[in-house]
VONU-379299 format. One record per residue: residue in one letter; z, x, y of N, C-alpha, C in turn. Coordinates in steps of 0.2 Angstrom, whole numbers. Each point is the difference from the previous one (the first is absolute). Layout:
! residues N
R res  n.c3  n.c1  n.c2 ca.c3 ca.c1 ca.c2  c.c3  c.c1  c.c2
R   A     Z     X     Y     Z     X     Y     Z     X     Y
...
//
This chain:
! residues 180
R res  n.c3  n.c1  n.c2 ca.c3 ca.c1 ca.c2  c.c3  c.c1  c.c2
R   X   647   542    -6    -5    -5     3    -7     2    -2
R   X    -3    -4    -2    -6     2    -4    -8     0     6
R   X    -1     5     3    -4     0     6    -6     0    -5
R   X    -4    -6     5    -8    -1    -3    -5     4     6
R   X     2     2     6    -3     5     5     3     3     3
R   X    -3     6     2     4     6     4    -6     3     4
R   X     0    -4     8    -5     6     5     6    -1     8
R   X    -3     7     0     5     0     9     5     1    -1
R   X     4     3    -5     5    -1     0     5    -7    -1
R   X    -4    -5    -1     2    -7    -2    -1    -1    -8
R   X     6    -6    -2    -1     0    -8     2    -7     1
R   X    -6    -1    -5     0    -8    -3     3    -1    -5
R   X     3    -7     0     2    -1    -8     1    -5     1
R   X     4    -3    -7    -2    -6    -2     5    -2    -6
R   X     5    -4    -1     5    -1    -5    -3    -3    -4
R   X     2     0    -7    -4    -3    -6     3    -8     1
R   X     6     2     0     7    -7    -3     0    -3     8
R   X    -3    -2     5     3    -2     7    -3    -7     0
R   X     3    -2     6     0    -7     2    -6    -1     2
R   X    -2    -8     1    -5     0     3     3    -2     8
R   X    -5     2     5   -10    -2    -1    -1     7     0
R   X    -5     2    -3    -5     6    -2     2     6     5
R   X     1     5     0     2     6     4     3     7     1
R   X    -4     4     5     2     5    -6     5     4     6
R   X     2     5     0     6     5     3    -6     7     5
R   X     1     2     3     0     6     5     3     3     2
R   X     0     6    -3     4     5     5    -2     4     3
R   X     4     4     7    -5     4     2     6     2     4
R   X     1     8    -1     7     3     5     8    -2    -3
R   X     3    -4     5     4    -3    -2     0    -9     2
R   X    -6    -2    -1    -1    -6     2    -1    -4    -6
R   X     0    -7    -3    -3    -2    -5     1    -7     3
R   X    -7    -3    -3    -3    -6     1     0    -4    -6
R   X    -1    -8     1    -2    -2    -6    -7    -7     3
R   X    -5     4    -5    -7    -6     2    -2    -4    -3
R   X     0    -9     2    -3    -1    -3    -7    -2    -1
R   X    -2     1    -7    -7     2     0    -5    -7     2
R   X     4    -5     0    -7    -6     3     1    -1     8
R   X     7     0     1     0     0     8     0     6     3
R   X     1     5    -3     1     6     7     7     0     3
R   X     5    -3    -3     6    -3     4     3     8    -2
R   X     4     3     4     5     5     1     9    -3     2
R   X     0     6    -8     9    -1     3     0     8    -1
R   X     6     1     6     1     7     0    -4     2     7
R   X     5     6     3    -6     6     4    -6     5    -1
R   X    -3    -1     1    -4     6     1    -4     4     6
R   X    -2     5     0    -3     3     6    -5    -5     2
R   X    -5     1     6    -6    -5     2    -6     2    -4
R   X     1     8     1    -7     5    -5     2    -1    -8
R   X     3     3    -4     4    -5    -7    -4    -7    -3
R   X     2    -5     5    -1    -5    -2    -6    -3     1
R   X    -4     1     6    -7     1     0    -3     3    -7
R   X     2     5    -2    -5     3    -7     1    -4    -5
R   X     7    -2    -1     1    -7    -4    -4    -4    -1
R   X    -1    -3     6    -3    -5     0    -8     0    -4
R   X    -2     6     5    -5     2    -5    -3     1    -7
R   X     4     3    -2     1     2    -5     2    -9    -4
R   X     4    -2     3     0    -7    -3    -8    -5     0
R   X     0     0     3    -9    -1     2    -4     0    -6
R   X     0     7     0    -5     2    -7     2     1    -6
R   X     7    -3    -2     3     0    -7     1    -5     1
R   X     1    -5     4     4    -8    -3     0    -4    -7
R   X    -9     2    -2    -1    -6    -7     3     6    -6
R   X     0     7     1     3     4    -5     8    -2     0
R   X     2    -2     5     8    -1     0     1    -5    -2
R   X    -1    -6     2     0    -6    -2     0    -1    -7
R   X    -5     4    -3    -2     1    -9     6     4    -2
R   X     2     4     5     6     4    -6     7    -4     2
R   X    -1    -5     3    10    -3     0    -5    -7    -3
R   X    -4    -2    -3     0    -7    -5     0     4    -7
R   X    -4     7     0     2     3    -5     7     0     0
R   X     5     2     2     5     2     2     4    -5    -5
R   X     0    -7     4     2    -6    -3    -2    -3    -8
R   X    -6     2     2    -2    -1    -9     5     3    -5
R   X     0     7     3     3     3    -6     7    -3     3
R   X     5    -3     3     5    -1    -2    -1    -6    -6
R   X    -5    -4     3     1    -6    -6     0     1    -7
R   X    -7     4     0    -1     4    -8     7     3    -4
R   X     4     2     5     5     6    -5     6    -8    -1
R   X     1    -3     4     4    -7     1    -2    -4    -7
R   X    -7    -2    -1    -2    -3    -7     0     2    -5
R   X    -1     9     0     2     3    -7     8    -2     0
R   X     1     2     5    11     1    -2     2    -5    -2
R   X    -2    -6     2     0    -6    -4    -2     0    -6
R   X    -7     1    -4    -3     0    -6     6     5    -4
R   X     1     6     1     4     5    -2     8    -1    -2
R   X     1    -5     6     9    -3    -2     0    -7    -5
R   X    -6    -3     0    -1    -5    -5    -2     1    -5
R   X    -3     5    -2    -4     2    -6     3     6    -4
R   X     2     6     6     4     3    -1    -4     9    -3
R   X    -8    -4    -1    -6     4     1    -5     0     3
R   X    -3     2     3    -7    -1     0    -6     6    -2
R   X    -7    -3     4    -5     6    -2    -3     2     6
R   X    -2     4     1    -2     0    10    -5     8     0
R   X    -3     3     5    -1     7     0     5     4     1
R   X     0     5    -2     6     5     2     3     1     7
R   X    -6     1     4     1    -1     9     5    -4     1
R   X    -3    -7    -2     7    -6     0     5     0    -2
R   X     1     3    -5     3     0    -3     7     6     1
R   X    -2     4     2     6     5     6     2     0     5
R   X    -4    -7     5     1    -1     6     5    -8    -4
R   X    -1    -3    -3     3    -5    -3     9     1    -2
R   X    -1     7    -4     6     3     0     6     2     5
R   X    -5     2     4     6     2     6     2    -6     5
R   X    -4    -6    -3     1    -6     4     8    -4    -3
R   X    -1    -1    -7     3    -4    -3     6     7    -3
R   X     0     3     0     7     4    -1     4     0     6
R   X     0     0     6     4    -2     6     2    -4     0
R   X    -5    -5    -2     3    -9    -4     3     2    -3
R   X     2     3    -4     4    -2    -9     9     4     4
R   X    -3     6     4     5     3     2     4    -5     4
R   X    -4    -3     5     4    -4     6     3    -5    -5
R   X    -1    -2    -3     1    -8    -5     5     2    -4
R   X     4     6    -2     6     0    -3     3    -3     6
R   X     3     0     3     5    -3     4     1    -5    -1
R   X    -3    -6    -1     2    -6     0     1    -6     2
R   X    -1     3     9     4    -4     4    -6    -5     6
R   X     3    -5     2    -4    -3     3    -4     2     5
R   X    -1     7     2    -4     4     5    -3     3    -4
R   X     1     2    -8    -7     3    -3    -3    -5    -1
R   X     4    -7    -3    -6    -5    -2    -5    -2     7
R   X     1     1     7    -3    -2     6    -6     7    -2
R   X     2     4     1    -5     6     0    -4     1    -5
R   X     1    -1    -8    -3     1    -4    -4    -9     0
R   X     1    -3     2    -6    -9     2    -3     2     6
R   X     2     3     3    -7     3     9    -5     7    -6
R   X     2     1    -3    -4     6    -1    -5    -4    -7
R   X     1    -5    -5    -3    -2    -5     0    -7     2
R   X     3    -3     3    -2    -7     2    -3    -6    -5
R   X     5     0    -5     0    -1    -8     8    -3    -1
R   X     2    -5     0     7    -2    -3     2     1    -5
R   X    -7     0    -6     3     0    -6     1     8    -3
R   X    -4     4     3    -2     8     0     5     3     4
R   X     3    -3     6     6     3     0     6     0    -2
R   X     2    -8    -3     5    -2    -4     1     4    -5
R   X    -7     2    -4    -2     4    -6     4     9     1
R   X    -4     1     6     2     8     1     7    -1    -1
R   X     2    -4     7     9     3     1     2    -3    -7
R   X     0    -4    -2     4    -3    -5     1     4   -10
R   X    -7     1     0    -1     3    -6    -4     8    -1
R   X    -3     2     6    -4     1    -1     5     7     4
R   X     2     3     4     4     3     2     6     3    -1
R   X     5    -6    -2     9     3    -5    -6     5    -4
R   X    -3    -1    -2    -2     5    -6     1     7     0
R   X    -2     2     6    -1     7     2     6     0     6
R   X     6    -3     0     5     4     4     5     6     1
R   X    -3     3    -6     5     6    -3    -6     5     2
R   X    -8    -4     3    -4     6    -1    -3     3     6
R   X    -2     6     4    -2     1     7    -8    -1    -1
R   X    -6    -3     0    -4     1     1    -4    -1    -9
R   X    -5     1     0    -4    -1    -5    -2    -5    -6
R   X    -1    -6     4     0    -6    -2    -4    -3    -4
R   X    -6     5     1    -7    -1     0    -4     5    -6
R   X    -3    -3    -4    -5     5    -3    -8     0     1
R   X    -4     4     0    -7    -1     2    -3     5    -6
R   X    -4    -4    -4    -4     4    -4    -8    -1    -2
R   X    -3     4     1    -9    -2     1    -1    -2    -6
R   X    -5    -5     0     0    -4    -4   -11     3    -3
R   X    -2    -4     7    -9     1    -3    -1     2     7
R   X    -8     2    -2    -5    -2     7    -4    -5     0
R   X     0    -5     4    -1    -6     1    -9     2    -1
R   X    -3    -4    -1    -9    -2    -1    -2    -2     8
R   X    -5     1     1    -1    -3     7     0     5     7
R   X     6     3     2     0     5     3     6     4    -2
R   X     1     2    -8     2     6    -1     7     2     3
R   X     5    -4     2     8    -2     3     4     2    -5
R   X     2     5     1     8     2    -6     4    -5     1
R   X     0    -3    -7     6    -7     1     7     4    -3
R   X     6    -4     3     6     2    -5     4    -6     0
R   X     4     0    -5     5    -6    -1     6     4     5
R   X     3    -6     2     7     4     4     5    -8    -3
R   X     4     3    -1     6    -5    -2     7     5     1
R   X     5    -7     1     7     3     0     2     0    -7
R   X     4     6     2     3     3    -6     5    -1    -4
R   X     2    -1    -6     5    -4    -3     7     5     0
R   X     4    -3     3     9     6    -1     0     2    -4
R   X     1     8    -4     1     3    -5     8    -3    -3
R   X     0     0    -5     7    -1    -4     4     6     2
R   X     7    -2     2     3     3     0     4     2    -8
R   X     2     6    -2     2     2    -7    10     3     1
//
Protein backbone atom coordinates (compact mmCIF):
# COMPACT_ATOMS: atom_id res chain seq x y z
CA UNK A 1 0.00 0.00 0.00
CA UNK A 2 1.68 3.12 -0.96
CA UNK A 3 1.37 5.51 2.26
CA UNK A 4 1.41 9.17 1.45
CA UNK A 5 1.51 9.94 5.58
CA UNK A 6 2.52 8.60 8.74
CA UNK A 7 2.01 10.60 12.32
CA UNK A 8 0.54 8.95 15.65
CA UNK A 9 0.96 6.06 14.60
CA UNK A 10 -1.68 6.30 11.65
CA UNK A 11 -0.89 5.82 7.87
CA UNK A 12 -2.37 7.41 5.06
CA UNK A 13 -2.64 6.02 1.76
CA UNK A 14 -4.07 6.11 -1.22
CA UNK A 15 -4.43 3.62 -4.38
CA UNK A 16 -3.10 4.66 -7.63
CA UNK A 17 -5.80 2.17 -9.82
CA UNK A 18 -9.13 2.81 -7.50
CA UNK A 19 -12.55 3.74 -8.06
CA UNK A 20 -14.02 6.85 -7.82
CA UNK A 21 -15.11 9.47 -5.81
CA UNK A 22 -11.73 10.68 -4.56
CA UNK A 23 -10.22 8.90 -1.23
CA UNK A 24 -7.87 7.75 0.55
CA UNK A 25 -7.32 4.68 3.30
CA UNK A 26 -6.23 5.04 7.22
CA UNK A 27 -4.84 2.97 9.32
CA UNK A 28 -4.34 3.03 12.85
CA UNK A 29 -3.97 -0.33 15.25
CA UNK A 30 -6.10 -2.72 13.75
CA UNK A 31 -8.80 -0.36 12.61
CA UNK A 32 -8.90 0.96 8.77
CA UNK A 33 -11.17 3.58 7.39
CA UNK A 34 -11.80 4.63 3.99
CA UNK A 35 -12.31 8.89 3.50
CA UNK A 36 -13.75 10.47 1.19
CA UNK A 37 -11.78 13.48 0.50
CA UNK A 38 -14.80 16.00 -0.65
CA UNK A 39 -17.41 14.76 1.83
CA UNK A 40 -15.70 13.48 4.88
CA UNK A 41 -17.92 10.45 4.47
CA UNK A 42 -16.31 7.33 6.61
CA UNK A 43 -16.54 3.66 5.88
CA UNK A 44 -15.07 1.42 8.32
CA UNK A 45 -14.15 1.92 12.36
CA UNK A 46 -12.19 3.82 13.86
CA UNK A 47 -11.23 5.09 17.45
CA UNK A 48 -13.13 8.79 18.43
CA UNK A 49 -9.20 10.14 19.22
CA UNK A 50 -7.98 8.36 15.54
CA UNK A 51 -10.44 9.86 13.56
CA UNK A 52 -10.63 13.32 15.01
CA UNK A 53 -6.53 13.72 13.77
CA UNK A 54 -7.96 12.43 10.49
CA UNK A 55 -10.01 14.68 10.14
CA UNK A 56 -7.41 17.21 10.68
CA UNK A 57 -5.09 16.37 8.95
CA UNK A 58 -7.72 16.08 6.24
CA UNK A 59 -8.35 19.67 6.65
CA UNK A 60 -4.93 20.87 5.81
CA UNK A 61 -4.19 18.49 3.00
CA UNK A 62 -7.59 18.26 1.07
CA UNK A 63 -6.42 20.42 -2.23
CA UNK A 64 -3.02 18.24 -2.05
CA UNK A 65 -5.19 15.13 -2.25
CA UNK A 66 -7.60 16.10 -4.48
CA UNK A 67 -4.33 16.88 -6.89
CA UNK A 68 -2.87 13.65 -6.41
CA UNK A 69 -6.17 11.24 -7.33
CA UNK A 70 -6.90 13.68 -10.68
CA UNK A 71 -3.13 13.16 -10.91
CA UNK A 72 -3.79 9.71 -10.37
CA UNK A 73 -6.47 9.50 -13.07
CA UNK A 74 -4.66 11.33 -15.59
CA UNK A 75 -2.01 8.92 -15.57
CA UNK A 76 -4.52 6.08 -16.12
CA UNK A 77 -5.70 7.81 -19.30
CA UNK A 78 -1.99 8.80 -20.46
CA UNK A 79 -0.76 5.06 -20.22
CA UNK A 80 -4.46 3.98 -22.02
CA UNK A 81 -3.54 6.28 -25.17
CA UNK A 82 0.01 5.32 -25.41
CA UNK A 83 -1.16 1.47 -25.31
CA UNK A 84 -3.42 2.20 -27.97
CA UNK A 85 -0.79 4.30 -30.05
CA UNK A 86 1.62 1.27 -29.35
CA UNK A 87 -0.88 -1.66 -30.45
CA UNK A 88 -1.66 0.33 -33.63
CA UNK A 89 1.67 1.52 -34.68
CA UNK A 90 3.31 -1.05 -32.95
CA UNK A 91 6.03 1.95 -32.11
CA UNK A 92 6.13 4.89 -30.58
CA UNK A 93 8.36 7.86 -29.21
CA UNK A 94 7.78 8.98 -25.52
CA UNK A 95 10.37 9.85 -22.51
CA UNK A 96 11.96 7.07 -21.08
CA UNK A 97 9.88 7.55 -17.65
CA UNK A 98 6.90 6.84 -19.90
CA UNK A 99 8.08 4.71 -21.35
CA UNK A 100 8.77 1.98 -18.48
CA UNK A 101 5.77 2.72 -16.82
CA UNK A 102 4.07 2.06 -20.31
CA UNK A 103 5.89 -1.23 -20.39
CA UNK A 104 4.67 -2.67 -17.30
CA UNK A 105 1.22 -1.49 -18.47
CA UNK A 106 0.89 -3.04 -21.84
CA UNK A 107 2.79 -6.38 -21.18
CA UNK A 108 0.07 -7.50 -18.71
CA UNK A 109 -2.11 -6.77 -21.64
CA UNK A 110 -0.21 -8.86 -24.19
CA UNK A 111 0.04 -11.42 -21.22
CA UNK A 112 -3.77 -11.50 -20.36
CA UNK A 113 -4.76 -11.31 -24.21
CA UNK A 114 -3.15 -14.85 -25.02
CA UNK A 115 -6.17 -16.35 -23.85
CA UNK A 116 -8.59 -15.54 -26.26
CA UNK A 117 -11.56 -15.82 -24.62
CA UNK A 118 -14.43 -13.67 -24.17
CA UNK A 119 -13.45 -12.36 -20.67
CA UNK A 120 -10.10 -11.33 -21.86
CA UNK A 121 -11.67 -9.40 -24.77
CA UNK A 122 -14.12 -7.79 -21.63
CA UNK A 123 -10.92 -7.03 -19.54
CA UNK A 124 -8.57 -5.92 -22.18
CA UNK A 125 -11.68 -3.12 -23.72
CA UNK A 126 -12.17 -1.74 -19.70
CA UNK A 127 -8.55 -1.21 -19.66
CA UNK A 128 -7.94 0.36 -23.36
CA UNK A 129 -11.46 1.18 -24.14
CA UNK A 130 -10.52 1.06 -28.10
CA UNK A 131 -12.46 -1.86 -30.16
CA UNK A 132 -10.19 -1.74 -32.81
CA UNK A 133 -6.95 -1.77 -30.41
CA UNK A 134 -8.37 -4.43 -28.69
CA UNK A 135 -9.43 -6.66 -31.56
CA UNK A 136 -5.78 -5.80 -32.87
CA UNK A 137 -4.01 -6.94 -29.49
CA UNK A 138 -5.95 -10.22 -28.91
CA UNK A 139 -6.18 -11.11 -32.39
CA UNK A 140 -2.79 -10.40 -33.88
CA UNK A 141 -0.91 -8.81 -31.90
CA UNK A 142 -0.64 -11.47 -29.00
CA UNK A 143 -0.73 -15.45 -30.78
CA UNK A 144 2.67 -13.81 -31.31
CA UNK A 145 4.20 -14.31 -28.25
CA UNK A 146 2.31 -17.47 -26.85
CA UNK A 147 5.28 -19.76 -26.53
CA UNK A 148 6.93 -16.52 -24.73
CA UNK A 149 6.72 -15.60 -20.55
CA UNK A 150 7.25 -11.90 -20.62
CA UNK A 151 9.30 -9.52 -22.66
CA UNK A 152 7.28 -8.16 -25.27
CA UNK A 153 8.60 -4.85 -25.25
CA UNK A 154 11.80 -3.06 -26.19
CA UNK A 155 12.89 0.49 -25.05
CA UNK A 156 15.88 2.04 -26.40
CA UNK A 157 16.97 6.00 -25.95
CA UNK A 158 16.79 7.62 -28.70
CA UNK A 159 17.75 11.74 -27.96
CA UNK A 160 17.30 14.51 -25.54
CA UNK A 161 14.57 16.26 -26.49
CA UNK A 162 15.25 20.53 -26.85
CA UNK A 163 13.33 22.58 -24.60
CA UNK A 164 13.55 20.73 -21.33
CA UNK A 165 16.31 18.27 -21.92
CA UNK A 166 13.74 14.77 -21.44
CA UNK A 167 15.48 11.59 -22.34
CA UNK A 168 13.29 10.35 -25.26
CA UNK A 169 13.21 6.49 -26.23
CA UNK A 170 11.37 4.58 -28.80
CA UNK A 171 9.61 1.50 -27.17
CA UNK A 172 8.03 -1.02 -29.51
CA UNK A 173 6.93 -4.62 -29.57
CA UNK A 174 9.28 -6.94 -30.59
CA UNK A 175 9.25 -9.07 -33.60
CA UNK A 176 9.27 -13.44 -32.88
CA UNK A 177 12.59 -14.55 -33.44
CA UNK A 178 12.75 -17.41 -36.22
CA UNK A 179 12.58 -20.37 -35.09
CA UNK A 180 15.78 -22.65 -36.79
Amino acid sequence: MPAISKFLGIIIAMYRDEHNPPHFHAIYQDYEISVDIQTGLVNGQMSKRALKMIFEWLDLHKEELLQDWNLAQDRKALLKNMSIALVENEKIETTSEKAKELRRFIEKLITKSRDADFNTHRYVFAKLRNKEATKKLINEVAPKYVGRNGGYTSIKRTRIRRGDAAQLAKISLIEKKEEK
